[in-house]
N, C-alpha and C positions, 0 to 999 in steps of 0.2 A: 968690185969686179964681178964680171958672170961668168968667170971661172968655177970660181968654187959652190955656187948655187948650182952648176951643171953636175956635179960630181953625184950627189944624193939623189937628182933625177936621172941620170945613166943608174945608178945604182938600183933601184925604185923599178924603173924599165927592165933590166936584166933578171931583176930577179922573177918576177910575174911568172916567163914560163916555167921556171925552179916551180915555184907554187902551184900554178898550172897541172904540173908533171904528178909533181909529189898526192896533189888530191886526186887524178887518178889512181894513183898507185892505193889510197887507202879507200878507194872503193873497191879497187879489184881484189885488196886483201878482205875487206870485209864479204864480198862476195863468196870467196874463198874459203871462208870458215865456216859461212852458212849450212847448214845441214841439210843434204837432200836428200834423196828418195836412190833407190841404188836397185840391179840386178845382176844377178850374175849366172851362167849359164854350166847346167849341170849333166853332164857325161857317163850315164849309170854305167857300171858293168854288171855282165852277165855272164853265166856259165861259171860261177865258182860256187855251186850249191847252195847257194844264199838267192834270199828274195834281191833284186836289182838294186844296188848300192852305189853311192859315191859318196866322195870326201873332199871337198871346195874348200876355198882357202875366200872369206867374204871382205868387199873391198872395204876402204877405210870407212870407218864408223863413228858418228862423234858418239863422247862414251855417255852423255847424261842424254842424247836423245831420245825419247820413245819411239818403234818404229812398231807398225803390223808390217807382220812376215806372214808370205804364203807361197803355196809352191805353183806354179803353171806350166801345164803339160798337153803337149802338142799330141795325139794316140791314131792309130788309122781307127776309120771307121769301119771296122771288121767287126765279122758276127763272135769272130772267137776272144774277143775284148769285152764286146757287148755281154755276150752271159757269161762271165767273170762272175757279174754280181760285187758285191760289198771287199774291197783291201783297205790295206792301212797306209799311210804314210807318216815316217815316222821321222823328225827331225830331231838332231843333239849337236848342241853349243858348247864349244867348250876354248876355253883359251890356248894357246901358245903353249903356256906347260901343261896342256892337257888336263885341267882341270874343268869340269861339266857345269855348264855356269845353268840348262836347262834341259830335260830333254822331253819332248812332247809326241803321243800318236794320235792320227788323226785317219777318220774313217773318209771313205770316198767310194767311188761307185760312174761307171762309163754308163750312158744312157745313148738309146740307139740316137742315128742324126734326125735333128731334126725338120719338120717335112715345112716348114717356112720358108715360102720360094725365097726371102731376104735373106737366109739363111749364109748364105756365101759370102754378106760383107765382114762375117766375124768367124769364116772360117772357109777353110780353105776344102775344094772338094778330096772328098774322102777324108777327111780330119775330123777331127772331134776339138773341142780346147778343154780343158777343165782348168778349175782354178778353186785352189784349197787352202783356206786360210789355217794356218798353222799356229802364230802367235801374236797375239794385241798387246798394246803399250808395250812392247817390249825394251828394257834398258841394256843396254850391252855392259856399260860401264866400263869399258872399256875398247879401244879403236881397232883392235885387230883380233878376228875370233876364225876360229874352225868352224863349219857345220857337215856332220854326218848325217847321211840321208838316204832312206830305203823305203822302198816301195813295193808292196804287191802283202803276199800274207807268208807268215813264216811256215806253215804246214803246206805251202805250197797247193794249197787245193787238196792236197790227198784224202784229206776226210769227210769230204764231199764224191758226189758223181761214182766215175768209175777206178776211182784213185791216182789218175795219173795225172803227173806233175805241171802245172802252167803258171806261165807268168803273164803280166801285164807287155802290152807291145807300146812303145814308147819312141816315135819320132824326137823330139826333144824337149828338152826340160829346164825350169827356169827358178829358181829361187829370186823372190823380188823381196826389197822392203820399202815401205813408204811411210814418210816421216808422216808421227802424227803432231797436228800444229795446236800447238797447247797455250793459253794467258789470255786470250779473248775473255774468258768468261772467270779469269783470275783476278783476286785483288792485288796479291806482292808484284811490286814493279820489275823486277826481276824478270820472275815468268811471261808477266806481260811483254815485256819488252823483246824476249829472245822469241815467245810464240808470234808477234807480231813479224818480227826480222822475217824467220822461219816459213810465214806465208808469204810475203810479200818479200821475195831477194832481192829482184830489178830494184825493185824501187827505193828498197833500204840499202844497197850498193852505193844509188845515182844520191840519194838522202845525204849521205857519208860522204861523200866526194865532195859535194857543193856545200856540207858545213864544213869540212875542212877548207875548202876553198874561200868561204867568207869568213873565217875565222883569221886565215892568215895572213888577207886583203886588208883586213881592218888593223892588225898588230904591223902588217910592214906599214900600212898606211901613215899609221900615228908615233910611227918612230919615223919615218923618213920627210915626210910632209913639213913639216914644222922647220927643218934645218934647209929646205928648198926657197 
């Protein structure tokens, strides 16, 4: 009878978009967990007797990744920025219960705008950008960190000039990290493997997707097939 040979091919057919489905779903998870590159935007305050401070909360983090961190900052292009001369910026990591997992100061310096008529594709007029690398390879070890961050100099200028107090002028400011992509040039298959994912997400997503997809083609295949 071709009753019962129908039953394993309806079954065989239904299930496909199951399979279909589900190998998206483990590209999109794997996409998902890939480690990427992050920023998050930083709010100084001013006016509490302190050089310009904030305390950001940075978004999820895979905890074995390496990332460089640096900070970027938007300044007017004013003369009163311009002879500042030489501050600091000074970044601290620390986790959830407040324990300081790094904390780093980093020197910087506003330089007048520069007179390159192309100058305006990388800056907007009257801006300046700066961009201050803060930490290389850095490992969180963990997915969810504090950073504190100030800027400008702690004596405020006073022991310079004519003593009076200045700070840095600051349109806005950006704490970036960007994953560094590590196993190219490793032998453990491990690293390789996670630095390859790491640079290449699209593809090791769509990779993921279409070997679970022929993997599961070929198991429904060879149990259903044979009883058709």
């Amino acid at each position: 009878p071709v009753g019962p040979q129908l039953v394993p091919l309806v079954v065989f057919l239904a299930a496909i978009p199951v399979i279909v489905f589900l190998s998206f779903a483990a590209g999109w998870i794997v996409w998902r967990s890939i480690a990427v590159g992050w920023e998050t935007e930083v709010f100084l305050q001013y006016g509490d007797g302190l050089p310009p401070y904030a305390e950001v909360y940075l978004p999820n983090l895979r905890a074995q990744q390496p990332y460089d961190i640096s900070a970027h900052l938007v300044v007017p292009a004013s003369e009163s920025n311009v002879v500042l001369g030489n501050f600091m910026t000074s970044l601290t990591l620390s986790t959830l219960s407040n324990q300081t997992l790094v904390s780093v100061r980093r020197p910087a310096i506003i330089l007048p705008p520069s007179s390159n008529p192309l100058s305006f594709l990388y800056n907007k007029p009257g801006t300046i950008n700066i961009q201050i690398p803060l930490l290389y390879s850095f490992v969180p070890g963990t997915t969810r960190l504090n950073a504190q961050v100030e800027l400008g100099r702690r004596d405020q200028w006073k022991t310079i000039g004519n003593g009076e107090g200045r700070e840095v002028s600051v349109i806005s400011a950006l704490l970036r990290g960007v994953v560094i992509h590590k196993g190219l040039r490793q032998a453990p298959l491990l690293p390789l493997t996670i630095g390859l994912i790491s640079r290449f997400p699209l593809v090791s997503a769509s990779a993921a997707a279409a070997t679970f997809l022929w993997i599961s083609f070929i198991v429904l295949a060879s149990c259903m097939l044979p009883a058709i």
